[in-house]
C-alpha positions, 0 to 999 in steps of 0.5 A, spaced: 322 241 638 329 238 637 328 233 643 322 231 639 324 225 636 324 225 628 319 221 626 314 225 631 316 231 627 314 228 621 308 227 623 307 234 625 309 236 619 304 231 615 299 235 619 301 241 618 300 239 611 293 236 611 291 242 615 294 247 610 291 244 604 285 243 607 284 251 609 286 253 601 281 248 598 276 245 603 274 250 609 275 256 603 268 252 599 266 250 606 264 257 608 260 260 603 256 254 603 254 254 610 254 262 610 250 262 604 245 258 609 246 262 615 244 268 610 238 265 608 235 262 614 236 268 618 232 272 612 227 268 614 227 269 621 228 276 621 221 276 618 218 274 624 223 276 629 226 283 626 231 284 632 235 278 627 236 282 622 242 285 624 246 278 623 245 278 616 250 285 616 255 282 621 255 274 618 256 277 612 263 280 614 266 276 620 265 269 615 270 272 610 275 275 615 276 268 618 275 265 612 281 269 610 285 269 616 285 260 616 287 262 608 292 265 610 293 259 615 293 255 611 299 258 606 303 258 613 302 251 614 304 249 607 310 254 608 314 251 615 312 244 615 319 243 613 322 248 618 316 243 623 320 237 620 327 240 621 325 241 628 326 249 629 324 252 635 320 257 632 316 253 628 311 250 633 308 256 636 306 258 629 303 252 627 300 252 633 297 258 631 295 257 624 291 251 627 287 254 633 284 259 627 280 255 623 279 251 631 276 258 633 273 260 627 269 254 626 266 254 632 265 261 631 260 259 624 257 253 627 254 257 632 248 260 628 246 252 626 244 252 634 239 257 634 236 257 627 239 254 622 237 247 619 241 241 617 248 239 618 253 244 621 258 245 616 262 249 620 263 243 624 268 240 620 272 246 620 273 246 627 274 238 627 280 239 622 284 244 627 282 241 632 285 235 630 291 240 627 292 243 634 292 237 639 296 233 635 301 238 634 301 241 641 301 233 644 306 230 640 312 235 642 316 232 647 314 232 655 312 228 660 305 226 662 305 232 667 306 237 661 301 234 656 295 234 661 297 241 663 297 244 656 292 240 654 288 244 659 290 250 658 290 251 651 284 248 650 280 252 655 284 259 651 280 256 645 274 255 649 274 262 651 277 265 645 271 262 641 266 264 646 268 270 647 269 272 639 261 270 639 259 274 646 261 280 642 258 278 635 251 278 640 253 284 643 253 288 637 247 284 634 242 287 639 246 293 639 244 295 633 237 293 633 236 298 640 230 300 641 231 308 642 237 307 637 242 312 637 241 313 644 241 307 649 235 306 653 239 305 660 244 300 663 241 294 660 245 297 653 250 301 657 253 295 658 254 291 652 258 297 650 263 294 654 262 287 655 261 286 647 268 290 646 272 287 652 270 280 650 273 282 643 279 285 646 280 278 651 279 274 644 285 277 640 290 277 647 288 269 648 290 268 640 297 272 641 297 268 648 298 260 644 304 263 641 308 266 646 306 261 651 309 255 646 315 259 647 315 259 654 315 267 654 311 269 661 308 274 657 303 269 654 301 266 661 300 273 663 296 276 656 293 269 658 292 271 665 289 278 664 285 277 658 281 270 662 281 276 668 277 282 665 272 277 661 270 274 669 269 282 671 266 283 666 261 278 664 259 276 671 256 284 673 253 283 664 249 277 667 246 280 672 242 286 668 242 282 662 239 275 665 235 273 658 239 268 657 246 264 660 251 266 655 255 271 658 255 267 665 258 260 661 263 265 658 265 267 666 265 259 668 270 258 662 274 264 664 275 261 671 276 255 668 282 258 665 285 261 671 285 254 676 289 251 670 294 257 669 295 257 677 297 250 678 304 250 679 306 244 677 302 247 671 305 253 670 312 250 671 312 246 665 309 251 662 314 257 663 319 252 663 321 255 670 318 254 677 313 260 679 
């Protein structure tokens, strides 16, 4: 951060300004409404389609916790802008952070507008107000054109997969909850979503402590990144194959490939280690 020039460290302390009040004030509103909406729409929906209602106890838990986790945030951004201004080393990581939950989070609640939710998606424009947080921040510090092409590709593609992955396991726990031979499970078909649900939920959080530590250059944050993209691969590829109702598990496998050409590029993995591999 100190090779970053002042200016440019003040407008990545103005972000984490507008970000910070933004997830206090906006995004806190923003999420009941919208999940306010998802509740409705899925009352509905259940009627016709029981297998939904389980969404109604899951929504309802996880829109508050991430609400909560982009307050506290927010709190966060609002508290190290100056050390972000001064240009202390640990500040960026933590930023960084802070901006890829309501990335994340956001994603994660504009998911249901996809499938049964009529109207603008709210939760959009949570998603947009940390990803402009996150590449801005990510993109001003110093480094050359290399450095910037490799961290915009491999951190955007850690969001892609957390956010993704965050909502595989939603979906696993939906369906679980509504099996048919419930308490049992009726085969490998459900067998499987015991462990693709939680592993996917396992690779989400790795992912998330990956952001800071690689924006240390720490080599344990390209391997969390590395091991987590691995076991999302293994196990959605074999879940795709018994579960072939939909595609979804296969795009969390395409992203998770993804993720590791860009953490195996040397050029990339020198500027992101800050050492050659």
């Amino acid at each position: 951060m100190q090779a970053t020039p002042q200016k440019t460290r003040l407008i990545i302390a103005i972000l984490a300004v507008i970000v910070g009040l933004f997830l206090l004030v906006g995004a806190t509103l923003l999420v009941q409404v919208s999940m306010e909406r998802v509740l409705i729409s899925l009352l509905e929906v259940s009627k016709e389609k029981p297998q939904y209602a389980s969404g109604i106890a899951l929504f309802s838990l996880f829109f508050p916790i991430w609400r909560a986790l982009g307050f506290v945030a927010g709190i966060t951004l609002l508290a190290i802008a100056l050390p972000l201004y001064r240009g202390e080393e640990w500040s960026l990581p933590v930023a960084l952070l802070c901006h890829a939950i309501p990335a994340v989070g956001g994603m994660f609640m504009f998911l249901p507008y996809i499938s049964w939710v009529e109207g603008f998606p709210i939760p959009m424009s949570i998603s947009w107000v940390g990803l402009a947080g996150f590449w801005g921040t990510l993109l001003l510090r110093q480094g050359d054109r290399l450095q910037k092409l490799g961290d915009f590709l491999v951190y955007t593609f850690i969001g892609m997969l957390a956010t993704h992955s965050f909502t595989i396991g939603i979906g696993a726990q939906r369906m679980l909850l509504t099996r048919p031979e419930k308490p049992l499970f009726a085969g490998v078909e459900w067998w499987i979503l015991t462990l693709a649900g939680e592993v996917n939920w396992i690779g989400t959080l790795m992912l998330l402590i990956a952001i800071p530590l690689l924006a240390m250059r720490k080599a344990s944050g390209w391997w969390l990144a590395l091991i987590s993209a691995l076991s999302i691969l293994i196990v959605n590829t074999p879940t795709q194959i018994i579960r072939t109702r939909t595609l979804d598990y296969f795009y969390g496998a395409l992203i998770a490939a993804g993720l590791l050409v860009w953490l195996s590029i040397p050029a990339f993995m020198e500027r992101l280690l800050g050492q050659k591999p």
